[in-house]
N, C-alpha and C positions, 0 to 999 in steps of 0.2 A: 319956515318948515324945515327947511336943509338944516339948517343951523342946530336948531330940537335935536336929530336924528345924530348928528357930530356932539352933542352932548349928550345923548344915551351912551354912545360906543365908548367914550372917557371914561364913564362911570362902572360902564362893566369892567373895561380894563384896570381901574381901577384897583376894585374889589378884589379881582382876578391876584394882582400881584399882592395884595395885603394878605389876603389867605396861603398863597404861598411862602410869602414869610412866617407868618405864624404858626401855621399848620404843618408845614413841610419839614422843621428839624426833628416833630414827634414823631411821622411815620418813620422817617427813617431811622431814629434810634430803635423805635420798635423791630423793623426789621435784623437791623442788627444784633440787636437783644437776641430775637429766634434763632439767629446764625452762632453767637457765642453762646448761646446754650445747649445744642447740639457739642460746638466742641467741648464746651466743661464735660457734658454729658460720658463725650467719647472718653478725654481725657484718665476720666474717673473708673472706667472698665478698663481690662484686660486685653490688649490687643489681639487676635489670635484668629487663622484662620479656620475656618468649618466644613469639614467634607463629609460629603454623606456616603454610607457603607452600601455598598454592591457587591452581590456576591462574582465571583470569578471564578478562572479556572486555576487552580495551585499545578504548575507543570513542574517536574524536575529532570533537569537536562543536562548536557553534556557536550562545549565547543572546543572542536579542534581547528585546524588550516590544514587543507590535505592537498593535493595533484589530481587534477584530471588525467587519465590515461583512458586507452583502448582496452575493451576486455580483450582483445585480437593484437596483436602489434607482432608482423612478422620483421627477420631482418631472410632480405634475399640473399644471397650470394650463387655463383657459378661453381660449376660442376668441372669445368674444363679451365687450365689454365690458358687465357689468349688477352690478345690487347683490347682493349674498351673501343668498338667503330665510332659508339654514339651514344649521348643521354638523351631520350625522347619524354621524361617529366623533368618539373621542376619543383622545388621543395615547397610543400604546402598544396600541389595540385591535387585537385580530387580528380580520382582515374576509376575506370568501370573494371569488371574483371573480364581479362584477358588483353588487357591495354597493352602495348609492347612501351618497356619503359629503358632497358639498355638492349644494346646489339654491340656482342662481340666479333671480332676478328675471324672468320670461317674459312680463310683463304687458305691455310694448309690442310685443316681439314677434308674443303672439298678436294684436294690434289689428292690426301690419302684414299679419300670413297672413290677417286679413278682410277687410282692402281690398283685397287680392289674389286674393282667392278670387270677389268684389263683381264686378270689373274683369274675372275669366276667364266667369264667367255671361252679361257685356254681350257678350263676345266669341264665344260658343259661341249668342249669340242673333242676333247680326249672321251670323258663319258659317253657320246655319243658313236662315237667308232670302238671303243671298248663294248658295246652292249651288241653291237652287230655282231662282233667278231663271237663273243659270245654266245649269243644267239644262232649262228649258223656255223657251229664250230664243227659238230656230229654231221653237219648234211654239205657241206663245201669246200674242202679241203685237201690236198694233194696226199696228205698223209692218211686221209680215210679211204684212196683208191688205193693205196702201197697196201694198205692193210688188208682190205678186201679182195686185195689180188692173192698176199702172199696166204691167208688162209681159205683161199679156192685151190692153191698149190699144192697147202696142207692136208687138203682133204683129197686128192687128188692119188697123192703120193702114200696116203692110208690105203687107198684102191691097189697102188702098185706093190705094196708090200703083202698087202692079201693076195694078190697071186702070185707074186714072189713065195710066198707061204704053201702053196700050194705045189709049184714046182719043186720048191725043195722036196717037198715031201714025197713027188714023184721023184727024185735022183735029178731032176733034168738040171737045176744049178746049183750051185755050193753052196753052201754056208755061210761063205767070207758076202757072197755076194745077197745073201739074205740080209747080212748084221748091216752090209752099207744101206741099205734100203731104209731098213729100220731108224740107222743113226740119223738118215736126210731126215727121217720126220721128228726126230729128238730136235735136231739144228732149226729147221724151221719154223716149230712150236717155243721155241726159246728167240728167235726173228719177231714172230707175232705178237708175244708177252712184253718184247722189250719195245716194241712199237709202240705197242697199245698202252703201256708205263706211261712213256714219252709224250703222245696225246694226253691222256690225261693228267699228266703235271703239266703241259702248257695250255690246256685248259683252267686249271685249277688258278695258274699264275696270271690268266687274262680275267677271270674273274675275280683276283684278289685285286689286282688293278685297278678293276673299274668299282669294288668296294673302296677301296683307298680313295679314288678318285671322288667319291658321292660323299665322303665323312668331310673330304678338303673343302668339296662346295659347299657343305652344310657347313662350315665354320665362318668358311667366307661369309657368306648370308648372315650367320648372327651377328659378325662382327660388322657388318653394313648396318646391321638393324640395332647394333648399338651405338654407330659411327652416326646413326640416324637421329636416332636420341640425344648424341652431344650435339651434333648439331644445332639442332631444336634447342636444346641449357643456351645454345650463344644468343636466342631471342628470350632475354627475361621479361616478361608479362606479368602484368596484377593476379594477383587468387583470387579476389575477390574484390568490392569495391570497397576503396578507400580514400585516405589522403597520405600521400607520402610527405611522413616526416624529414627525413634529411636522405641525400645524395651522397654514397661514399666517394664516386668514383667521377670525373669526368674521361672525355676522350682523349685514347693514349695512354691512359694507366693502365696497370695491368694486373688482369682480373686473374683469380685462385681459390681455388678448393673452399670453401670456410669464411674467407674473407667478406665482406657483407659488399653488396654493392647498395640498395637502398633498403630502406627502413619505411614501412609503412604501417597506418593504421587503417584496423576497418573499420568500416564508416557505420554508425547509427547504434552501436552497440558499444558503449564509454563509459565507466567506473573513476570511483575518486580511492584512491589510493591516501590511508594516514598513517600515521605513529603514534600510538597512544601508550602512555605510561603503565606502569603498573596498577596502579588503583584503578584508573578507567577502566582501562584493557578489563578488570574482572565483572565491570558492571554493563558490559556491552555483550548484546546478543544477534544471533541470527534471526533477520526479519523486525528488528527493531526499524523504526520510521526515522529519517534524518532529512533536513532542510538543508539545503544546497546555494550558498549566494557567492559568485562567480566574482572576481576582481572588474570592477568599471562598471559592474551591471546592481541593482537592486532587486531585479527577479528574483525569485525566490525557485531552484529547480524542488523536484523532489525526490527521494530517492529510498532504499531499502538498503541495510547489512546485511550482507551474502557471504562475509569472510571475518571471524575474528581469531586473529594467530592463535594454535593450541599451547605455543611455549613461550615463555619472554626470555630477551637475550639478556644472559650469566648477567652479561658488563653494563649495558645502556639500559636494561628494566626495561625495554620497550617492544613495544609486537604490532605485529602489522593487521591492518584494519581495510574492508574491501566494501565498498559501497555503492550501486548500482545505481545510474540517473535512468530516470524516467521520461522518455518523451520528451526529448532534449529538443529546445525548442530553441535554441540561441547558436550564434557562431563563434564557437569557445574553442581558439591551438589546443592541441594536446600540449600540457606542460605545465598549463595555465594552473595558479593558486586558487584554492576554494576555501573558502569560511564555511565549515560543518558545524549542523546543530542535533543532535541525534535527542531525541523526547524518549528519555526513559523509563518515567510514567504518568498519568496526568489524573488529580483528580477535578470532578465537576460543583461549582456553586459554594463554592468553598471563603469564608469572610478573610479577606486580606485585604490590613492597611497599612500605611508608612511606619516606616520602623520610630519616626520622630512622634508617630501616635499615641505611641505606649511609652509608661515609664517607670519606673521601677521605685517600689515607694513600702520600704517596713517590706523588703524581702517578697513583695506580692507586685505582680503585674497588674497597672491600670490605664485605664482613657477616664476623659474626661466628655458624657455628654449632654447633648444641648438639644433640650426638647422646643425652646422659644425662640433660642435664637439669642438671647441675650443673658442668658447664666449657661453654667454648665455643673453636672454632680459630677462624684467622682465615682467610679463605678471598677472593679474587679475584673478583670478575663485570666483564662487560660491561652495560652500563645500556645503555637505548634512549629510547625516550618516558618525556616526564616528563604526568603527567596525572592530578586531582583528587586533588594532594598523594601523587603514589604515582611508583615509579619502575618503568618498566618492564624487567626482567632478561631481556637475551637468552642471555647466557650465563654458568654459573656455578652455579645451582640449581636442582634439581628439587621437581615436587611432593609434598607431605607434609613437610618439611625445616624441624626447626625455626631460627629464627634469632633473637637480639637483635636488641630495636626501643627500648630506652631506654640512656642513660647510657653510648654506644657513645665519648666521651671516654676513661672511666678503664680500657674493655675493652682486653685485648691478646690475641695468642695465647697459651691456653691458660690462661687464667686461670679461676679459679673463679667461678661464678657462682650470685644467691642470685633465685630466680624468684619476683618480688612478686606477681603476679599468683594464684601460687597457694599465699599464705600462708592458714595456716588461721583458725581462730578462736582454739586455742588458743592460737597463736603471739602473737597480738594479747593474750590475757590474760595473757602473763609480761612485756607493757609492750616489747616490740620496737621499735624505733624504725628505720620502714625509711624512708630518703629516695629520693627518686628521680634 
């Protein structure tokens, strides 16, 4: 019985390998037949790739490289000439406004505001005994009793001349002795005028005095209150906040009028400054949109023209060009180069294909397309705008539509065509040799 069963298994094996030989060189020629019939197939077509038409958008634009700056960029400098104490930024710090960023030297300054201050003390001590003297000059005075004595004398001696007056007139005394009467109250009355002169110009001159005196402290005072102000110029502070671009000065230099000590920008509000040529310069407007990409970065900022120069220069053809970011979202030095792309107008849905799509054939623009997939007609368009290597079709194709975009020399109407693009894999492992 074992034996039986070891001579079935022979016989199947047998069979097994004779069918294999027989039978096994025709499949495989057959396969390969299917394989080299595709490539003759390919061979025999037209190599050429097939893109299908979408419509887009046709934009026409305008790139320059421009500078970040600040719409703000002050340069400091001191109001008083004195030596630099101290830098309290450093270049590139962001500072708040009223930060103290240098401090000068105040040390003669505050010597002068004490000699000043010395000198209004003298002056508010004089003013102050001046305004007495003043003030009680008609009610306390040694010269207001001489006066008040000598014309009670005066009126005194009016009484003795009226009865002297009288006696004459009765014989009882002479004449001579009438006229002396008379003349003591001439003398007297010229006593009293010249007194009362005298008072009153050294009244006049104690109140001119203490006028003088109140214009002197009123000078002093302002000039304190300007001496106050310089002061104050010795502590340079931010305006507002920013980041300070560079440092003129360190400690020990010495600060001047004009001279800049730091340079800062302010912060959150920064424009791209360009140079655009003559022809640009005339196609650029206020409020046109431009795209903003920063050196090291691929962000895309965004931004508005707010400035296009109204004159171009004689010699260089060139004018300046002013562009506002928006919502600056990145940490960009002022200084830093920008790639500008300013959209100076854009239409929507518009048929654009590669410029290798069309060709030029008997003075007429054409494509060539492909409804199957494996021929193509030749077919007519009008071309429009030419733009980022693409040709704008105004008339001639619709969307969806496929068309050849390579080797549009050896194409004619109606010829067959072999689509490299969407060769398989297999195709590639029976050794195809597609060129383009």
């Amino acid at each position: 019985m074992f034996m039986k069963h070891i001579k079935k298994v022979v016989l199947v094996a047998g069979l097994a390998v004779a069918l294999a030989v027989f039978a096994g060189p025709r499949v495989m020629k057959a396969a390969l037949a299917e394989d080299q019939g595709t490539a003759v197939e390919a061979k025999r077509s037209i190599v050429t790739e097939l893109w299908t038409v979408e419509p887009s958008t046709l934009t026409k634009d305008l790139f320059f490289m421009g500078t970040l700056e600040s719409e703000a960029t002050s340069n400091l400098s001191s109001k008083i000439t004195a030596a630099v104490l101290k830098t309290h930024a450093a270049e590139g710090q962001a500072v708040k406004q009223g930060d103290l960023l240098v401090t000068l030297d105040q040390e003669a300054l505050a010597a002068k505001k004490s000699i000043m201050l010395a000198q209004r003390q003298t002056l508010s001590n004089q003013i102050a005994y001046l305004s007495g003297e003043v003030g009680s000059f008609y009610s306390d005075r040694p010269m207001n009793y001489k006066l008040a004595s000598l014309k009670e004398s005066l009126e005194f001696q009016k009484q003795e001349v009226e009865s002297a007056q009288v006696l004459y007139e009765a014989g009882a005394i002479s004449e001579l002795a009438l006229d002396q009467a008379a003349l003591q109250i001439d003398t007297m009355t010229y006593q009293a005028q010249e007194l009362e002169a005298t008072m009153n110009s050294t009244y006049d001159q104690l109140r001119n005095e203490k006028q003088t005196a109140l214009s002197r402290r009123n000078e002093i005072d302002a000039a304190i209150r300007e001496l106050n102000l310089i002061i104050a110029e010795a502590e340079v502070r931010a305006p507002y906040d920013g980041i300070i671009r560079q440092l003129h000065v360190a400690a020990g230099d010495l600060a001047a009028p004009g001279k800049p000590l730091v340079t800062m920008d302010k912060r959150g509000v920064q424009k791209v400054v360009l140079q655009a040529g003559e022809t640009d310069l005339i196609q650029l407007k206020t409020g046109m949109r431009a795209e903003l990409t920063f050196s090291g970065s691929e962000a895309v900022q965004m931004g508005t023209v707010t400035f296009v120069s109204p004159s171009i220069h004689p010699v260089t053809r060139i004018g300046q060009v002013e562009i506002s970011v928006e919502g600056m979202t990145l940490e960009v030095p002022m200084g830093a180069s920008v790639q500008v792309r300013v959209v100076l107008e854009q239409e929507e849905n518009q048929m654009m294909v590669p410029l290798d799509a069309v060709k030029q054939l008997k003075g007429q623009y054409v494509v060539y397309v492909s409804e199957d997939g494996t021929s193509v007609v030749e077919r007519g368009v009008t071309i429009g705008k030419k733009q980022n290597e693409k040709y704008q079709i105004i008339d001639g194709l619709k969307p969806g539509e496929v068309i050849a975009v390579t080797n549009l020399d050896d194409l004619y109407d109606g010829a067959a065509v072999y689509n490299f693009s969407s060769a398989t894999e297999g195709e590639a492992e029976v050794g195809l040799e597609v060129r383009p």
